[in-house]
C-alpha positions as CSV (number, residue, x, y, z in Angstrom):
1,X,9.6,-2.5,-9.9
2,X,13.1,-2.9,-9.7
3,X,13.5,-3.4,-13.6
4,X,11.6,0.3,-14.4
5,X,13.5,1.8,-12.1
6,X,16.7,0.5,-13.1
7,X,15.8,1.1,-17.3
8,X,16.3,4.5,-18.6
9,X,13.4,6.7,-19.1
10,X,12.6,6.3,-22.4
11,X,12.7,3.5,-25.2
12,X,10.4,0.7,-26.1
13,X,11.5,-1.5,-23.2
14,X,11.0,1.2,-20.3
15,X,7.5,1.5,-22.3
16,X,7.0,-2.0,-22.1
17,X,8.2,-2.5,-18.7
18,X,5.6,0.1,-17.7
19,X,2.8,-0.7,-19.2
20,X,3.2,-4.5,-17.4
21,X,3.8,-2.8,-14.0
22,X,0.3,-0.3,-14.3
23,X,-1.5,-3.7,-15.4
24,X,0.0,-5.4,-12.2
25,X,-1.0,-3.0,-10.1
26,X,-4.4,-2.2,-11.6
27,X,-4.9,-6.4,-11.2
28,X,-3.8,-6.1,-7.8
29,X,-6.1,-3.2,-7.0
30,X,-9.3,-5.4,-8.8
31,X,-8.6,-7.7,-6.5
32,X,-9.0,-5.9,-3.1
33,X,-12.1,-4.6,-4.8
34,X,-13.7,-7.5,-5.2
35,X,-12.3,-9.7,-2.4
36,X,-10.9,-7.5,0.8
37,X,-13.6,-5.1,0.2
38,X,-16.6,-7.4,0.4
39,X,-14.7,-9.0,3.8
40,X,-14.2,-5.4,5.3
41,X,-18.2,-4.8,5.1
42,X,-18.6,-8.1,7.1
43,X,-16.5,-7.1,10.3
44,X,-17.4,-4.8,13.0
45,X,-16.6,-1.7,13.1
46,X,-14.2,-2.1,15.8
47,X,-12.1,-4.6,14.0
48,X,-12.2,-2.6,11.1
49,X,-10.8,0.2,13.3
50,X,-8.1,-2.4,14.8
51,X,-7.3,-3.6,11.4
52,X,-6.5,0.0,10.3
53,X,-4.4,1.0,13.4
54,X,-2.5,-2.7,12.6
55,X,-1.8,-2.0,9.1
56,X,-0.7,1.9,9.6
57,X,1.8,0.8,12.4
58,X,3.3,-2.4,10.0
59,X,3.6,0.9,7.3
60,X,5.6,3.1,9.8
61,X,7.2,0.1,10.5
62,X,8.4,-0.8,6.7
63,X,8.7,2.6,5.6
64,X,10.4,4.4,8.4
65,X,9.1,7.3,10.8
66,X,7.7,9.7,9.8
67,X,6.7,8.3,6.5
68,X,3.4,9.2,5.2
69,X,1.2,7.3,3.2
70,X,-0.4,8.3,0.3
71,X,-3.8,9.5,0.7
């Protein structure tokens, strides 16, 4: 992340530095799919619900007060 943000908005390397960053991402996101999703279905419902009170307060926590996630 560090390297888009840091190369200037246009230019073949900005391109390239991009286009490996959206294929991270969409790798990462393939994963959860496949693995964290099919785990989520096997919980209870009131672990899923503590899981997501967990994970919103450890994002308040990392991105400050008052931060809002994206929905």
């Amino acid at each position: 992340m560090p390297e888009v943000r840091d190369s200037e908005g246009d230019g073949e390397a900005f391109a390239a530095k991009a286009k490996v960053l959206k294929e991270l991402i969409e790798h990462h996101a393939d994963e959860e799919e496949e693995e964290m999703f099919k785990t989520a279905k096997k919980i209870g419902e009131d672990e899923l619900n503590d899981l997501g009170t967990r994970m919103e307060a450890r994002f308040e926590e990392v991105a400050g007060p008052g931060r809002r996630r994206a929905a």
